[in-house]
C-alpha positions in Angstrom: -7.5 122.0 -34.0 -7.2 120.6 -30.3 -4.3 118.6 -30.0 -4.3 117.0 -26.4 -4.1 113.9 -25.5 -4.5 111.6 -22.2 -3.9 107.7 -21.4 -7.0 106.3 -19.4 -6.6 104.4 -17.0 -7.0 100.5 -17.2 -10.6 99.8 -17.4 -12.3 97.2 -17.9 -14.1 96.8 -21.5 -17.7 98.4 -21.7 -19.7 98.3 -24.6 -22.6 101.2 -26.0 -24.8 100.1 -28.1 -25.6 103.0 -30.6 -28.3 103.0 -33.7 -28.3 105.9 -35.9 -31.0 105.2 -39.1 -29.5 107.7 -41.7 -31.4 108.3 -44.9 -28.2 107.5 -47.1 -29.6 106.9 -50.9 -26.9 106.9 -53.0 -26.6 106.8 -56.9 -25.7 103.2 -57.0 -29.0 102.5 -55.3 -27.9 101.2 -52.1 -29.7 102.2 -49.3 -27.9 101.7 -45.7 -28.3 102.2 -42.4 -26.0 101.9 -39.5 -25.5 100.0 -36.5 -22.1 101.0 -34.0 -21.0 98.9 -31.2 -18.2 101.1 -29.4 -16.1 99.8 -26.5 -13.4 101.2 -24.7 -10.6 98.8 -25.0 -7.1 99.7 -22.6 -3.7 100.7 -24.3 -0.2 100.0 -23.2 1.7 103.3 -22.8 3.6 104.2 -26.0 8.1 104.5 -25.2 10.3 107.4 -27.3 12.0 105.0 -30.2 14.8 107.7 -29.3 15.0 108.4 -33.2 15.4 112.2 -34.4 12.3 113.8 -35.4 11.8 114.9 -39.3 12.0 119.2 -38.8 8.8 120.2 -40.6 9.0 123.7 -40.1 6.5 123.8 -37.4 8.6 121.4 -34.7 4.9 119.6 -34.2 5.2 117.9 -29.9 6.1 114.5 -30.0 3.3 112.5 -27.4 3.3 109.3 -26.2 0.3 108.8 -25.2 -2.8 108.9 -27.7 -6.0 108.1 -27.0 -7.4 104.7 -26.5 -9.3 103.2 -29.4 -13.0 103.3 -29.8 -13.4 99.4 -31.1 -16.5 99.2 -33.0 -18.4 97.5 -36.3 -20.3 99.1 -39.4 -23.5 97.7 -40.4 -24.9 98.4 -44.1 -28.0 97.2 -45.1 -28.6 96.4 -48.8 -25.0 95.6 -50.3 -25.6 95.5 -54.2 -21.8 94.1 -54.9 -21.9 91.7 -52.3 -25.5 90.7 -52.8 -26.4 90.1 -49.1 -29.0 91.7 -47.1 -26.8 92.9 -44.3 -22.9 92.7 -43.9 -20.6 94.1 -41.3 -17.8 95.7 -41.6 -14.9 95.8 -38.2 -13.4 98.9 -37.5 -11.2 101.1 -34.7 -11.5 104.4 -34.2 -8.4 106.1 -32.0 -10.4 109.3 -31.4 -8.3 112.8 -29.9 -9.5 114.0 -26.4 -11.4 117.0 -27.0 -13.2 115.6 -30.3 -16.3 117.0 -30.1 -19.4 118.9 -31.9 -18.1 121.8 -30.2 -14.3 121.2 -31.0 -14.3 118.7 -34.2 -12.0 117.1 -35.3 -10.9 116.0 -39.1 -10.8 112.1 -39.9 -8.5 109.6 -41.5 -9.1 106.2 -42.7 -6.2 103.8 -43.1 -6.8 101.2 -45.9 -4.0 98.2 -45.6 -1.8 96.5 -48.0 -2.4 93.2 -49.9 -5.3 90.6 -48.3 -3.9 92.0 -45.0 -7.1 93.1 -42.3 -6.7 96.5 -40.7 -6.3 94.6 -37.6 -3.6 92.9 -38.2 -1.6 95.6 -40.7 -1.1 98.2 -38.6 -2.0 97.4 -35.2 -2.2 99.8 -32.8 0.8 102.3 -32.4 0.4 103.2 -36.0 -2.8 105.0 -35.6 -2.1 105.9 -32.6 0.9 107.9 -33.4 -0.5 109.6 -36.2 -3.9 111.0 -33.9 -1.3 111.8 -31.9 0.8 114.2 -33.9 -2.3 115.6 -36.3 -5.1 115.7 -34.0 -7.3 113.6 -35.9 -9.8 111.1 -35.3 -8.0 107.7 -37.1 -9.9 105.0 -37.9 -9.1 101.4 -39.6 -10.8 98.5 -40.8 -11.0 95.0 -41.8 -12.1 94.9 -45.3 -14.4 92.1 -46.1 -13.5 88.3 -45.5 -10.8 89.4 -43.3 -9.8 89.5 -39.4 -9.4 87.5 -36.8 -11.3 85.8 -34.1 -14.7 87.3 -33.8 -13.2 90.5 -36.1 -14.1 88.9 -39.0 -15.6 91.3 -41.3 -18.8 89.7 -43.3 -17.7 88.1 -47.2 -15.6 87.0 -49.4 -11.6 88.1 -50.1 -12.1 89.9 -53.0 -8.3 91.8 -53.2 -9.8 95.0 -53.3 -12.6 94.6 -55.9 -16.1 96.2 -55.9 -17.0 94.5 -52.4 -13.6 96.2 -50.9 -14.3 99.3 -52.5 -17.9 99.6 -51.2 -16.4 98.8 -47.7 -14.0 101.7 -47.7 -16.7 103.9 -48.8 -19.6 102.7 -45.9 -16.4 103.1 -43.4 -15.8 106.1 -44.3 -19.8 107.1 -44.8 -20.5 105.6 -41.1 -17.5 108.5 -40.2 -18.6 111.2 -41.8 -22.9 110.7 -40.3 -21.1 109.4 -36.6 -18.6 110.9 -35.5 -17.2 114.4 -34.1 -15.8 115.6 -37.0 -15.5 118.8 -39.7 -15.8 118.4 -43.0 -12.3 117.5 -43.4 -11.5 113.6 -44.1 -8.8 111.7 -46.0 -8.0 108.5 -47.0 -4.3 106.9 -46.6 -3.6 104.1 -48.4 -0.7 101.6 -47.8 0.4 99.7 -50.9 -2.1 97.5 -52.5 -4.5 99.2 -50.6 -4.9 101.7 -52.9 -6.9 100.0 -55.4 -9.7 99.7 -52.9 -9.2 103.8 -52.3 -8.8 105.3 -56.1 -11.1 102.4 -56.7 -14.4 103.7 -54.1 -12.9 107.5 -54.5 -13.9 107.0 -58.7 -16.8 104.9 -58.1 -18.5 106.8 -55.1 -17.0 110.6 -55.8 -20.5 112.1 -56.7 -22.6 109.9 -53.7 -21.4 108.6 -50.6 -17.2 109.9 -51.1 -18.3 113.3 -51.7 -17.3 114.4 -49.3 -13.3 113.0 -49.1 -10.8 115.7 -49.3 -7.7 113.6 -50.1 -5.7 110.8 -50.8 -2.2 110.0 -49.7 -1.4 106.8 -51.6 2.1 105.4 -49.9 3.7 103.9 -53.0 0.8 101.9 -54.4 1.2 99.4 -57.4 -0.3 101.2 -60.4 -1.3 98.4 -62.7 -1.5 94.2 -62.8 2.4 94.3 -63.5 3.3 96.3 -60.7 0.8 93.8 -58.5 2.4 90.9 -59.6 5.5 91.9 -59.6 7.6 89.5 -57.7 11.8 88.6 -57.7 13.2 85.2 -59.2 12.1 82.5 -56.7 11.9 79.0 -57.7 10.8 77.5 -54.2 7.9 79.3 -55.1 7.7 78.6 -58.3 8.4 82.0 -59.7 11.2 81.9 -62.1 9.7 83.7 -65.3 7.3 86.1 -66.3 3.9 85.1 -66.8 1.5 85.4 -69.3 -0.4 88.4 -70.4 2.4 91.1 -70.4 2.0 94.0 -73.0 2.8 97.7 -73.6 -1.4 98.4 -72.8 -1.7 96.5 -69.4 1.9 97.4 -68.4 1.8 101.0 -69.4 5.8 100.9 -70.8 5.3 104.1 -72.6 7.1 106.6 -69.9 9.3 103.6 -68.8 10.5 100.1 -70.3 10.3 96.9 -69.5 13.9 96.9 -68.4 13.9 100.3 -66.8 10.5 99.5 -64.3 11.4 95.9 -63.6 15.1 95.5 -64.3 16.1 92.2 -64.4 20.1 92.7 -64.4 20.5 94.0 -60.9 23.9 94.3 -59.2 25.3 92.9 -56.1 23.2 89.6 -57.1 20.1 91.1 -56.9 17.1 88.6 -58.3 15.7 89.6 -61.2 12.2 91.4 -61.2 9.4 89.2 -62.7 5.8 90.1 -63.6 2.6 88.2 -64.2 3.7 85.0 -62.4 1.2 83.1 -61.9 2.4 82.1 -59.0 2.5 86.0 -57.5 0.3 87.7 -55.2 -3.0 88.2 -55.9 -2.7 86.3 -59.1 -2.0 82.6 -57.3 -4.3 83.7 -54.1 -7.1 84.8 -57.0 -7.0 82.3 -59.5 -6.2 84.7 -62.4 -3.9 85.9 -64.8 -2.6 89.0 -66.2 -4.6 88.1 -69.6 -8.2 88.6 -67.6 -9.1 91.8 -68.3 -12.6 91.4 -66.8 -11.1 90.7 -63.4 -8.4 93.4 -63.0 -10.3 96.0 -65.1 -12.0 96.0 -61.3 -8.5 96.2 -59.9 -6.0 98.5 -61.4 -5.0 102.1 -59.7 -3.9 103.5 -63.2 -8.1 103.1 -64.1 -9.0 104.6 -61.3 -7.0 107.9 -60.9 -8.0 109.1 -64.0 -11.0 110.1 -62.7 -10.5 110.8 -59.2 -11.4 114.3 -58.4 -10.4 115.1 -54.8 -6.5 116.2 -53.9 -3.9 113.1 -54.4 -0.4 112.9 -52.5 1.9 110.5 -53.8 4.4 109.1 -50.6 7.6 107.5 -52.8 11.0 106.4 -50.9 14.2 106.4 -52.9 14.0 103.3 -52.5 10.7 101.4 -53.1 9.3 99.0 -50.3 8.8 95.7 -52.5 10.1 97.0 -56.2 13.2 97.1 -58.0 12.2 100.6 -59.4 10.9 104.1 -58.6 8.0 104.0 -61.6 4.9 103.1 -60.7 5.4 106.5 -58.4 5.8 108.5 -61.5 3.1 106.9 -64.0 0.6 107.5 -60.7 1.5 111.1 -61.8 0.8 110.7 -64.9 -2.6 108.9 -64.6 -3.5 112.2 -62.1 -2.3 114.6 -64.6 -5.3 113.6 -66.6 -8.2 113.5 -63.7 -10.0 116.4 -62.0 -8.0 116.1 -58.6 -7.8 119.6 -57.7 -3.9 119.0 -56.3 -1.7 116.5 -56.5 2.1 116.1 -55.4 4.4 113.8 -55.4 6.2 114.2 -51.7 7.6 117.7 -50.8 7.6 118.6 -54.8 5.4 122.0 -55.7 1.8 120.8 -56.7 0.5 119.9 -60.2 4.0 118.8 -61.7 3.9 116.2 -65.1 7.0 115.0 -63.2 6.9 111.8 -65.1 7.5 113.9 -68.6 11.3 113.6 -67.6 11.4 110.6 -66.0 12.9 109.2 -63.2 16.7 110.1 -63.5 15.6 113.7 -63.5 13.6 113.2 -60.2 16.5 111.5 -58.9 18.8 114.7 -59.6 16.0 117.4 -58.6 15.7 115.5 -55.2 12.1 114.6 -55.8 12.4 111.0 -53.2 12.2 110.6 -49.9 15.5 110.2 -47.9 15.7 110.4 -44.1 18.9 108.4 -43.8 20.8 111.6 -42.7 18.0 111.6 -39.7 18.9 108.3 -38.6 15.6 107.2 -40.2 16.1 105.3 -43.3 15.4 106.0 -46.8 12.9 102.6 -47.7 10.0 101.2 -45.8 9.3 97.8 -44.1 5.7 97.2 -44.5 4.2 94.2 -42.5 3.6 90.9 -44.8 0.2 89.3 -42.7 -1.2 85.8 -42.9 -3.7 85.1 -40.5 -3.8 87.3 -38.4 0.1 87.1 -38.3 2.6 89.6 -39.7 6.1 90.1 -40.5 8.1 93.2 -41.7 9.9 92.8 -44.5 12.6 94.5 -46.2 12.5 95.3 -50.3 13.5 92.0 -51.6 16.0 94.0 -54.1 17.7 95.5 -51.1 21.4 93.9 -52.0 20.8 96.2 -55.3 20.5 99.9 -53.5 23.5 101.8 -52.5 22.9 102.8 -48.6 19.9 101.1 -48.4 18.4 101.5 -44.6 15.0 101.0 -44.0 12.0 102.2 -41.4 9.1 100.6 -40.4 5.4 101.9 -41.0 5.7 103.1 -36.9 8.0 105.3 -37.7 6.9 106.9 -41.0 3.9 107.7 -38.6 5.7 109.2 -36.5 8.2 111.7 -38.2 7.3 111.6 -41.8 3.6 110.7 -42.6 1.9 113.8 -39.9 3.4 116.7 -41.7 2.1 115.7 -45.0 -1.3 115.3 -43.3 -1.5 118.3 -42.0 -0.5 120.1 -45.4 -3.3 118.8 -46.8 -5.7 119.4 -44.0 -4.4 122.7 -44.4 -4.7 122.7 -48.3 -1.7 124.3 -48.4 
């Protein structure tokens, strides 16, 4: 894989029109064609963050400067979810020099967190360092109803329903019939974002996902509790538990309700709530933890069971918005039972039941991710977007965690995210 990169010079924006008709009839009887619109858009050069790099074993070069981005839009024709003759779709592409048909390159597709758009989530150094130190093409997108400006991809919010689902998977056809690559390509989703990607993975694995080889999901909530989970805050009206709560929609069989969302934390920690009504997506969506119908379109743990490509689990030892470590294990769990070829969680050997012993015995065995002895941090800071505007934030439970430090998404791109990447590019 060519791995060299170059920072063009400050250009002004041109755009290429490009129409590719692809015969793309897929089981679910849409029928799509595509429509690019590529321009050349100039970067700012990337500085060292002067933080230690992880040691992989291989010592990958650190680079500053990745390619520019290829900004562009998906057309698909024929949208049976959304029920609209055509809809776009915005994405950027941050494509390796030396991607070619001769010299292809393998492709990743970042899928954000929440209602956030692609845009807005990660930015641009994000992508760009993780082309940078795995040598592939890296795309993201605003899912639909969301962006900025005139980024705004066509329909309606749907937190990560059927219409975002069918979204990831035209991106991520459009990739796979457009670009420079191999048949190598891999989803990475960020939080909440992995509903939309076990979600298209199990609907579109036979059709237009064939072709996906894996999944890194970077601590996703597994079910409605995990989504809704939220700490005590009566400003915004969350100061109980909300309707709906069981042993079936919470999946408390591998972990209570106490042990997954403890609500006696030290050091004054809030309590952990689930189901408010007044919690993401539940207040933004109108719903409750009792409709069925709605998150039956919405829940991870539904989806990994029948996911069938290689799944990487990315947990922290300390979580990025919950008070607990569990929705990392019951992901396991809900893999266990699928046809993913692999799965892991973090640096652990493949094809572990790790959540049979819980997660004190993870704990002990070292199975989290702790970079605090690298400067680094051993929790995440994901960016919290509205309109177009976004904010890291640190776990709200933070007061709780004994040597709590935290990183942002930048630098998990930088020195942690790119060796797992190329492990399974490598299908080590």
């Amino acid at each position: 894989m060519k791995k060299t990169f170059s920072l063009l010079l400050l250009l002004p924006i041109s755009l290429v029109l490009l129409i590719q008709a692809c015969d793309n009839s897929e089981s679910d009887g849409n029928q799509i064609d595509y429509v690019s619109i590529d321009a050349r858009a100039p970067l700012a050069d990337l500085e060292e963050t002067g933080a230690p790099p992880i040691d992989t074993g291989n010592n990958p070069t650190r680079r500053t400067r990745p390619e520019p981005a290829d900004f562009g839009m998906v057309v698909a024709e024929k949208n049976s979810s959304l029920n609209e003759d055509v809809y776009t779709i915005y994405f950027n592409q941050f494509i390796p020099e030396g991607c070619s048909e001769a010299t292809p390159c393998p492709s990743l597709i970042l899928v954000p967190d929440k209602d956030a758009s692609g845009d807005a989530f990660f930015g641009e150094e994000t992508p760009r360092w993780i082309a940078a130190k795995t040598g592939a093409i890296v795309a993201t997108y605003n899912p639909p109803g969301r962006g900025e400006g005139g980024r705004i991809s066509t329909g309606q919010e749907d937190y990560n329903g059927p219409l975002g689902q069918d979204a990831l998977s035209d991106v991520a056809n459009f990739m796979l019939k457009n670009t420079s690559t191999t048949d190598e390509i891999g989803i990475i989703s960020f939080g909440y974002g992995l509903v939309a990607a076990s979600g298209a993975l199990s609907r579109f694995k036979s059709s237009k996902l064939k072709d996906v080889d894996f999944l890194i999901d970077i601590e996703g909530p597994i079910n409605r509790c995990w989504v809704t989970s939220s700490p005590l805050n009566p400003q915004e009206g969350i100061e109980e538990d909300g309707p709906g709560i069981n042993d079936g929609r919470c999946d408390f069989d591998i972990a209570g309700r106490m042990d997954a969302f403890p609500v006696n934390l030290p050091a004054n920690a809030p309590p952990a709530l689930i189901c408010s009504e007044q919690a993401f997506p539940q207040k933004q969506g109108g719903t409750t933890c009792e409709d069925d119908a709605w998150w039956i379109e919405r829940e991870a743990s539904l989806f990994l069971e029948s996911i069938d490509t290689n799944y990487l689990r990315i947990q922290m030892l300390y979580d990025h918005r919950q008070a607990s470590r569990w929705s990392s294990l019951q992901a396991i769990k809900y893999v266990v039972s699928s046809s993913a070829k692999k799965h892991y969680l973090n640096s652990e050997a493949p094809n572990q039941a790790l959540h049979v012993n819980g997660d004190q015995a993870c704990l002990e065995n070292g199975c989290y991710l702790d970079f605090t002895s690298n400067g680094l941090g051993n929790s995440l800071r994901f960016p919290d977007c509205f309109e177009g505007n976004c904010v890291e934030k640190e776990n709200p439970y933070a007061a709780a965690f004994e040597g709590f430090q935290s990183m942002s998404i930048e630098e998990l791109s930088q020195y942690v995210l790119p060796q797992y990447v190329e492990q399974l590019l490598a299908k080590e």
